[in-house]
C-alpha positions as CSV (number, residue, x, y, z in Angstrom):
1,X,-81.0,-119.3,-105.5
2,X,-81.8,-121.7,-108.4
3,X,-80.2,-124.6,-110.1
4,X,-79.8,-122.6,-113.0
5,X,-78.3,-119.1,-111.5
6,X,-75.7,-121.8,-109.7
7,X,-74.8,-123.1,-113.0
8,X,-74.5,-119.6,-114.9
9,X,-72.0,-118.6,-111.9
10,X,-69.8,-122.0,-112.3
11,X,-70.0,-121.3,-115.9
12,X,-68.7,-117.7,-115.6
13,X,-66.3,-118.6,-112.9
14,X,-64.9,-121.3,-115.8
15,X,-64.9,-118.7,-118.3
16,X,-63.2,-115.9,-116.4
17,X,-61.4,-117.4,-113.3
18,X,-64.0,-115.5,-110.8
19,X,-66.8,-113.2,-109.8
20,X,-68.0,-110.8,-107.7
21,X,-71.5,-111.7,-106.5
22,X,-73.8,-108.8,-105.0
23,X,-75.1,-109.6,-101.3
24,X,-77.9,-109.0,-102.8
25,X,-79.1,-111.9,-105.2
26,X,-75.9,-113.3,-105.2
27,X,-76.1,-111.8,-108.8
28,X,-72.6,-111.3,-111.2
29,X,-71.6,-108.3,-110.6
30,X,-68.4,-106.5,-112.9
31,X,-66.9,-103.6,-110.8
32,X,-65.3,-101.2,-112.6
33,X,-64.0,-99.1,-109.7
34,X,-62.1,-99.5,-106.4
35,X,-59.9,-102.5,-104.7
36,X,-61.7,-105.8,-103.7
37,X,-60.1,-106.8,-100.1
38,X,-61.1,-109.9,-98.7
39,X,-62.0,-109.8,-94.8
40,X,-60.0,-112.3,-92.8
41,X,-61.7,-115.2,-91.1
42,X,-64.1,-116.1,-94.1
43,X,-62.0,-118.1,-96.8
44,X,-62.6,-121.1,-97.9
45,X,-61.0,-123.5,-100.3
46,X,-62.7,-125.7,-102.5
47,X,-63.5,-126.9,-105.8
48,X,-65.6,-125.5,-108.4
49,X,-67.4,-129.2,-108.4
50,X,-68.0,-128.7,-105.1
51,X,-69.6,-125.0,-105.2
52,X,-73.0,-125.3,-104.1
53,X,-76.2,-123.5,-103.2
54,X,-75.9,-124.0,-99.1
55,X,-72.4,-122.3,-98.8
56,X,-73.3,-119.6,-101.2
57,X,-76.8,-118.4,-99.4
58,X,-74.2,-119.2,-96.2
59,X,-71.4,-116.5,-98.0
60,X,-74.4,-114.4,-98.9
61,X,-75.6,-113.9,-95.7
62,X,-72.4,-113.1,-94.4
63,X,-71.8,-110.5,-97.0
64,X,-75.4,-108.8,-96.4
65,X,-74.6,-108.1,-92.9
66,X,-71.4,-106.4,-94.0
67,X,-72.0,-104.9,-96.4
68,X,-69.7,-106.6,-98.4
69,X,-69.8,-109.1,-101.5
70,X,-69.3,-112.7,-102.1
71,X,-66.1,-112.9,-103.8
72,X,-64.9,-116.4,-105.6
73,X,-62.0,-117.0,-107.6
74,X,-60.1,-120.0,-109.2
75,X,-56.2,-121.2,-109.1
76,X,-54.8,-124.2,-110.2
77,X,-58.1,-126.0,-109.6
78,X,-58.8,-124.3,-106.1
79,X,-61.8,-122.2,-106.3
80,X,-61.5,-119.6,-103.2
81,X,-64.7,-118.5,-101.4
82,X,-64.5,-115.1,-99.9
83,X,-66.2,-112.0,-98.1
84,X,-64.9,-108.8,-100.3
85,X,-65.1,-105.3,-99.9
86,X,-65.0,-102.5,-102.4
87,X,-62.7,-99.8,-101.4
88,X,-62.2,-96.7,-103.7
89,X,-59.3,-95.6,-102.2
90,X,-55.6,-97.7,-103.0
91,X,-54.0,-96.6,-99.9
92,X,-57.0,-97.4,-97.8
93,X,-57.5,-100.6,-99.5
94,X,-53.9,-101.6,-98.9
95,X,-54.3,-100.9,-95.1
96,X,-57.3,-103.1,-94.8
97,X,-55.2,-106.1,-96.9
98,X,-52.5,-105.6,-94.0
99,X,-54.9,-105.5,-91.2
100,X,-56.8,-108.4,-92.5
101,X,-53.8,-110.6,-93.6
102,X,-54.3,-111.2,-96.9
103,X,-51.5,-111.6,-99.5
104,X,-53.2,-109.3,-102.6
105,X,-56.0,-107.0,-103.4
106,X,-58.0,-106.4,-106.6
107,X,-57.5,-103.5,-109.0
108,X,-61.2,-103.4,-110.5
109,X,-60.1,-100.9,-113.1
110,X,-57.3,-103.0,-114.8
111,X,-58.5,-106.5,-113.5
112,X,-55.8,-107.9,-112.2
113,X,-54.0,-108.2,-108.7
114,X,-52.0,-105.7,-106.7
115,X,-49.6,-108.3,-104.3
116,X,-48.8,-107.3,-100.8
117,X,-44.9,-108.4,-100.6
């Protein structure tokens, strides 16, 4: 990872309040299908400022050995750091939300959150 690919994901994160990186690369990637469910044990909170190459070749890493993706996302000047996976199925998805305490998954399709309670 470069200087530059670092500041085109800040920028995008800015522009659309998150991204899905590939484990891959760490390279954008816009999903179109499935539920994004974070795995439990691999938040972190931080700032968007504070975003830097070392925890996103850390997250990457991580995510390879998964085979899951780097997911990031920004609220109220928080910018969340997570291990995602993509899971076609809503029911199944839902399960793994539950099992992995999380409070919401992602609906690729409509781009937007699915809450938990």
């Amino acid at each position: 990872m470069n200087n530059k690919q670092l500041k085109a994901i800040k920028s995008h994160i800015m522009k659309t309040g998150g991204a899905t990186l590939s484990p891959r690369g760490l390279y954008i990637t816009l999903m179109t299908r499935g539920y994004m469910v974070s795995v439990k044990g691999y938040e972190l909170k931080t700032s968007i400022e504070k975003l830097d190459k070392r925890t996103l070749e850390r997250y990457q890493k991580i995510a390879h050995s998964k085979g899951a993706y780097v997911g990031l996302w920004l609220d109220k000047g928080v910018l969340y750091v997570d291990i995602s996976k993509n899971i076609m199925q809503l029911n199944t998805a839902l399960s793994m939300a539950k099992v992995n305490e999380q409070l919401a998954i992602y609906d690729n399709a409509k781009g937007d959150s699915i809450y938990l309670q």
